[in-house]
C-alpha positions in Angstrom: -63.7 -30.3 27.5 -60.9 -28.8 25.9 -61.4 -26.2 23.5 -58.9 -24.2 21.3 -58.0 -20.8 21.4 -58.9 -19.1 18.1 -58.0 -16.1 16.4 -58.9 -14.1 13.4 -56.8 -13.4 10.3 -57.7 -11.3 7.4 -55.0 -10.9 4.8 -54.8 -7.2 2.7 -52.4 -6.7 0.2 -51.5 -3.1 -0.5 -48.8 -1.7 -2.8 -47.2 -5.5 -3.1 -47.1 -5.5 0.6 -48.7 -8.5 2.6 -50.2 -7.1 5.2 -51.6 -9.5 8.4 -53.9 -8.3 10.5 -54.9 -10.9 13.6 -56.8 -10.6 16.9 -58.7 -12.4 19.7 -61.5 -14.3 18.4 -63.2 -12.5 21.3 -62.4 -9.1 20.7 -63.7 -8.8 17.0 -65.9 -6.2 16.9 -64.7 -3.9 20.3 -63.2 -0.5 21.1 -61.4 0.1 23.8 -60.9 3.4 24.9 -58.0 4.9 26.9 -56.9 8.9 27.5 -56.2 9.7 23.9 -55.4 5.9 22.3 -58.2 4.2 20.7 -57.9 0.4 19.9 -60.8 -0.3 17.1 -60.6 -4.1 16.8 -63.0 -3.4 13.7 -64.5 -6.1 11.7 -63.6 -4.3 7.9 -60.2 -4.9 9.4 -59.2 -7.7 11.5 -62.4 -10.0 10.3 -61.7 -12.6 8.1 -61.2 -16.3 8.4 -61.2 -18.1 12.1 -57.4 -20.1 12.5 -55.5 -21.2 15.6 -51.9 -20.2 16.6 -50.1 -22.1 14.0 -51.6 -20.8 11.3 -51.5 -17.4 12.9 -47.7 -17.8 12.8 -47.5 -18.9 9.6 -48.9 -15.9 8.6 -47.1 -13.3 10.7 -43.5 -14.9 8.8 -45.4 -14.7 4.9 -46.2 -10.9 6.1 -44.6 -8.0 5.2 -46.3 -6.2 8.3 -48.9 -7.8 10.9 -51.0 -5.8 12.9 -51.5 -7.8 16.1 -54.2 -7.1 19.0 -55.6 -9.2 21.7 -53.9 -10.2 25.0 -53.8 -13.7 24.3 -52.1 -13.7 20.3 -49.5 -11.5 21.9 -48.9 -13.5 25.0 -48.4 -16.4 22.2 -45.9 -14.8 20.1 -44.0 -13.7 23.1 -44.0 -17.9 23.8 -42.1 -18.4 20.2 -39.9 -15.5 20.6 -41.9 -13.5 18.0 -42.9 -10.4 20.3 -42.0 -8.6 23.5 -44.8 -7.4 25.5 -42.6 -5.0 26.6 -43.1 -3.4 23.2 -46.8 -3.7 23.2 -49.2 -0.4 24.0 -52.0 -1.6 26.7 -55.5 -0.6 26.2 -58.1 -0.8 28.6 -55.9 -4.2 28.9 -55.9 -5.0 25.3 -52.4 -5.4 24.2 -51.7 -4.3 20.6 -48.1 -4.8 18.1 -47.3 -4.0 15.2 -44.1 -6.5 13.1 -42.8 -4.6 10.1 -40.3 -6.1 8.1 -38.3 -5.0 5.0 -40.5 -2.4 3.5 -38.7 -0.3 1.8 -35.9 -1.3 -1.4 -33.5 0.9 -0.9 
């Protein structure tokens, strides 16, 4: 049986900036630990509602900044041209991006 991979999405808004944050349905909840760089895939942050990769990318293009973390979402973007694991940090094999967009009117 098939099953699809899942991710979760909670949307904050700050300042009139959309802010994503998205993870690996599976990592929710964990924090990985490595030298001096702590991942905290934290429920107050990343837990809101359960969506696939569609309408995690429709999300990531409304945002003014997504905070991405989880191996798979990344490996995902990196599929649509969206992300570079090259530009990833690695956590205990956790891989973790940031997108920021226009912030700033100048």
């Amino acid at each position: 049986m098939f099953t699809m991979s899942m991710y979760f999405l909670k949307v904050h808004n700050i300042n009139g900036k959309k802010i994503v944050a998205i993870c690996d349905e599976e990592i929710l909840g964990q924090v990985y630990k490595e030298g001096n760089v702590i991942l905290d895939v934290s429920f107050n942050f990343y837990g809101g509602k359960k969506v696939d990769v569609e309408e995690a990318v429709r999300a990531i293009d409304e945002s003014d900044i997504a905070v991405i973390s989880g191996k798979r979402i990344v490996n995902e973007l990196e599929k649509r041209g969206l992300a570079s694991k090259e530009f990833a940090i690695s956590v205990q094999g956790q891989l973790h991006i940031q997108i920021v967009k226009e912030v700033i009117e100048i």
